[in-house]
MIZA-919746 format. One record per residue: residue in one letter; x, y, z of N, C-alpha, C, CB in turn. Coordinates in steps of 0.2 Angstrom, whole numbers, plus 2048, in hexadecimal, padded with zeros to 3 digits. Atoms other than C-alpha are relative to their C-alpha. Glycine has a CB too. Layout:
BEGIN
+---------+-----+-----+-----+------+------+------+-----+-----+-----+------+------+------+
: drenmar : n.u : n.v : n.w : ca.u : ca.v : ca.w : c.u : c.v : c.w : cb.u : cb.v : cb.w :
+---------+-----+-----+-----+------+------+------+-----+-----+-----+------+------+------+
:       a :   X :   Y :   Z :    X :    Y :    Z :   X :   Y :   Z :    X :    Y :    Z :
...
+---------+-----+-----+-----+------+------+------+-----+-----+-----+------+------+------+
// end
This chain:
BEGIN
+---------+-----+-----+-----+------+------+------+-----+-----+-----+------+------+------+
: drenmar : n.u : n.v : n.w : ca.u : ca.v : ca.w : c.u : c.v : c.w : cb.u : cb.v : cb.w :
+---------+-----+-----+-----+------+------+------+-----+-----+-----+------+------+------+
:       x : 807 : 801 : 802 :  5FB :  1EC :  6B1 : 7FC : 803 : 806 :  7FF :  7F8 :  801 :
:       x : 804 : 7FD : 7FC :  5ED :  1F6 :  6B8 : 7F9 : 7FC : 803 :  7FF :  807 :  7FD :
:       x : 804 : 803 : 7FD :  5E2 :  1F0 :  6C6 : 7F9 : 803 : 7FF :  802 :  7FF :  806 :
:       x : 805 : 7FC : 800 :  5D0 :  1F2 :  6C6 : 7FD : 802 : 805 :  7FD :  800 :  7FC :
:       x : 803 : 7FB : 7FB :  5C9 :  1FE :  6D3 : 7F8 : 7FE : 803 :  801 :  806 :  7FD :
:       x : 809 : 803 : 800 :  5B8 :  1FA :  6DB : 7FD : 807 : 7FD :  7FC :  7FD :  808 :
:       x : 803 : 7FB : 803 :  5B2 :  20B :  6D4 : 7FF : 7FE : 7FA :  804 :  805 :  7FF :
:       x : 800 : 800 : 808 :  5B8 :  205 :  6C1 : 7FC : 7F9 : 7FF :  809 :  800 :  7FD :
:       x : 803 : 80B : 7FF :  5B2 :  1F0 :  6C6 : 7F8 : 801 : 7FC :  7FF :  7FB :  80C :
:       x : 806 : 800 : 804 :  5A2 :  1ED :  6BB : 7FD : 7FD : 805 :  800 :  7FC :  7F9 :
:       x : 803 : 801 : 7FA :  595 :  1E9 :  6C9 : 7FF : 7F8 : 7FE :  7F9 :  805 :  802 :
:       x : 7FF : 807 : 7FE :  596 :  1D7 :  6CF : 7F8 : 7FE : 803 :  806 :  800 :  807 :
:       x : 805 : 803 : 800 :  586 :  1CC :  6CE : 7FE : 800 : 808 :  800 :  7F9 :  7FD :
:       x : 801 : 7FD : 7F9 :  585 :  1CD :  6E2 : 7FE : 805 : 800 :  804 :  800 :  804 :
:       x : 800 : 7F7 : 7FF :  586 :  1DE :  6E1 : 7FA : 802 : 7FF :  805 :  805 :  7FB :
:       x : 809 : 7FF : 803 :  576 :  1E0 :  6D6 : 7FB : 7FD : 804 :  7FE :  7FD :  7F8 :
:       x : 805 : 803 : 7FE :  56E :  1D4 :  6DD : 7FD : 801 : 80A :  802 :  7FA :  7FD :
:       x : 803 : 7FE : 7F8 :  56F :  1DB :  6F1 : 7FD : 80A : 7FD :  80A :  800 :  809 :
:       x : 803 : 7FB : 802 :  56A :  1EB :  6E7 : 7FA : 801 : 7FF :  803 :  801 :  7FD :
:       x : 807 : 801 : 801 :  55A :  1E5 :  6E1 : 7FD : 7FD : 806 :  7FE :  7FB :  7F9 :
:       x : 801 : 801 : 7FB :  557 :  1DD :  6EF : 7FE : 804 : 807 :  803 :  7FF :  7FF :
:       x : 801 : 7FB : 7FA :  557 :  1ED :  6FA : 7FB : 802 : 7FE :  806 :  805 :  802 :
:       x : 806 : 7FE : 803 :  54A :  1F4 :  6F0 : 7FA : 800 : 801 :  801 :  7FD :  7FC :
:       x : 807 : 805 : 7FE :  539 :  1F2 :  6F7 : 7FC : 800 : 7F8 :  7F9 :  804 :  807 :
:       x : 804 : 801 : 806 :  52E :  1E9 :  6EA : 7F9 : 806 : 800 :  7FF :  7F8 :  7FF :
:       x : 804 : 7FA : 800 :  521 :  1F9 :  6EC : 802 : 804 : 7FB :  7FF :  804 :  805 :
:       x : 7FB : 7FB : 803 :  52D :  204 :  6E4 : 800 : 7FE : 7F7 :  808 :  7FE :  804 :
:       x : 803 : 802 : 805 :  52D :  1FA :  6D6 : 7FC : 801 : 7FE :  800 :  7FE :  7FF :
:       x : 806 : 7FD : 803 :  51D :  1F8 :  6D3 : 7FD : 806 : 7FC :  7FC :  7FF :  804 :
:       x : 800 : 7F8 : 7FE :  51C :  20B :  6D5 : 802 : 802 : 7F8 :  805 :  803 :  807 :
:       x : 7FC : 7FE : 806 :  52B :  20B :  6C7 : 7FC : 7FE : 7F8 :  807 :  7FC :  801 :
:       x : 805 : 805 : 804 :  521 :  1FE :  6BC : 7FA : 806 : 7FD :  7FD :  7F9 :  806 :
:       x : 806 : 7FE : 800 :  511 :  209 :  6BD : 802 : 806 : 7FB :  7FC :  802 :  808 :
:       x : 800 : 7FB : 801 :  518 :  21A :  6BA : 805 : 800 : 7F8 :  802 :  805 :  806 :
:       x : 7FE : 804 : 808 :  522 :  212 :  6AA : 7FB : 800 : 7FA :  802 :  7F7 :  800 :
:       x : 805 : 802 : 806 :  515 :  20B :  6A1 : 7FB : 808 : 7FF :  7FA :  7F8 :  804 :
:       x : 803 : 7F8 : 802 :  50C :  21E :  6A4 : 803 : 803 : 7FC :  802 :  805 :  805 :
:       x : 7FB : 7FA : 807 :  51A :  227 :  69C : 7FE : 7FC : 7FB :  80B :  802 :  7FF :
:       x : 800 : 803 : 809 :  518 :  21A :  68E : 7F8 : 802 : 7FD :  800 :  7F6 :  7FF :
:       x : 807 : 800 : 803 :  506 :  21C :  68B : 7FE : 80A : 7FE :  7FA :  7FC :  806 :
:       x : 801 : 7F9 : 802 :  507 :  231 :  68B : 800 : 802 : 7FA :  805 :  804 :  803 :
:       x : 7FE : 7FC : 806 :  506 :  23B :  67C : 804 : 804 : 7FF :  7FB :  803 :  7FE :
:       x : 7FE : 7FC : 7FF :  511 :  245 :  674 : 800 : 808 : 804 :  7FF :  800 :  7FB :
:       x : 801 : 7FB : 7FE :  50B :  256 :  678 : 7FF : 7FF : 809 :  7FB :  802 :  7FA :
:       x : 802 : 801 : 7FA :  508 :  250 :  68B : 808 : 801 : 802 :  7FC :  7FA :  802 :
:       x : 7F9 : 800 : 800 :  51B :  24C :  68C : 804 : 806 : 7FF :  801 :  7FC :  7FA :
:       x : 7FC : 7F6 : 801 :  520 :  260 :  685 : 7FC : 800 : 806 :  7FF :  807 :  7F8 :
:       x : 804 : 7FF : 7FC :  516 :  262 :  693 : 803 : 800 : 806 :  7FB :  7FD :  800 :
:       x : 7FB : 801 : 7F8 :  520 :  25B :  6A4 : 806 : 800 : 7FC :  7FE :  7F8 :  806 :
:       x : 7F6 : 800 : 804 :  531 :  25E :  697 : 801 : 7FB : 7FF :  806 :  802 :  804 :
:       x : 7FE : 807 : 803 :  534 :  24C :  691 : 800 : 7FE : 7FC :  7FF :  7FB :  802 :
:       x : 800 : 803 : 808 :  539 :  247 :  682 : 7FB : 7FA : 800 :  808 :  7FF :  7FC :
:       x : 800 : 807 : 801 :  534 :  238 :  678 : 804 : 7FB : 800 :  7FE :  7FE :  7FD :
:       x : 7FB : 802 : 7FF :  544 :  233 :  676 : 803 : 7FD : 807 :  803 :  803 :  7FD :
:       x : 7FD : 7FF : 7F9 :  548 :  235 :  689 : 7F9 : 7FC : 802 :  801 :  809 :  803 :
:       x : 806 : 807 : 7FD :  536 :  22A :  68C : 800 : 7FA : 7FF :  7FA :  801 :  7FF :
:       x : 7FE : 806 : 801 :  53B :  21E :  681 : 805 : 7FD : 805 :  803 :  7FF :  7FB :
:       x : 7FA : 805 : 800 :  54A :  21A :  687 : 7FD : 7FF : 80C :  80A :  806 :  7FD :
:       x : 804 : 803 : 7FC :  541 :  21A :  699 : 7FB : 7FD : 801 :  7FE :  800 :  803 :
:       x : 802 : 807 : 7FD :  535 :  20E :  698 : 801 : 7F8 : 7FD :  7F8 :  800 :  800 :
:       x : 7FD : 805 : 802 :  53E :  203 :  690 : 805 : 7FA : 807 :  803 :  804 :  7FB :
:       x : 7FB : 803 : 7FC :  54A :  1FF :  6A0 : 7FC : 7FE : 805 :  805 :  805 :  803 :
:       x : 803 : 808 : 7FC :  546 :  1EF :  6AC : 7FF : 803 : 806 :  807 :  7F7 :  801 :
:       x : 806 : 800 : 7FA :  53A :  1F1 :  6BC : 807 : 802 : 806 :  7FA :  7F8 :  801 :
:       x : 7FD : 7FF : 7F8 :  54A :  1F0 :  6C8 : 806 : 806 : 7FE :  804 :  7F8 :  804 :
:       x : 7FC : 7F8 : 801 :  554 :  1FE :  6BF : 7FD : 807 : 802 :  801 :  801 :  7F7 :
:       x : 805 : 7F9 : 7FA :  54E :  20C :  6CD : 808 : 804 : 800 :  7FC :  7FC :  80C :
:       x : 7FF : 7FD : 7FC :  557 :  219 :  6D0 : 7FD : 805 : 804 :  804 :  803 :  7FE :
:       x : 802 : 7FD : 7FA :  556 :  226 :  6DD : 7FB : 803 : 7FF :  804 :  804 :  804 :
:       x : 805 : 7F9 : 801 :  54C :  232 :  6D2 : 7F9 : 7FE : 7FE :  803 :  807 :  7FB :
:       x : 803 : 807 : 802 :  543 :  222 :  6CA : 7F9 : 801 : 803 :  805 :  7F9 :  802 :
+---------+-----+-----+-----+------+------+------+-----+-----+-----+------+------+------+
// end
């Protein structure tokens, strides 16, 4: 029987939650702000800084503490 690894381990509700945690809530906000932007852009703005709509859907769709680094 194979064990699972903490690499392979599906992140543990602690885990997320000292993750959101470290987070300042600025950052958020910040994330929150520049979301709701991309959602409101037009097509043609979008070819513009290279982003699809498919690729904008599917970010601003994701929850205020899903940040990453580039986020």
């Amino acid at each position: 029987m194979k064990t699972m690894t903490h690499a392979t381990a599906p992140r543990s509700l602690p885990t997320l939650v000292e993750t959101i945690a470290q987070l300042p809530l600025t950052r958020w906000i910040s994330v929150m702000r520049e979301r709701r932007h991309l959602s409101d852009l037009e097509p043609h703005l979008l070819k513009d800084i290279g982003v699809s709509e498919t690729d904008r859907d599917r970010e601003v769709v994701r929850p205020f503490w899903d940040v990453t680094s580039r986020s």
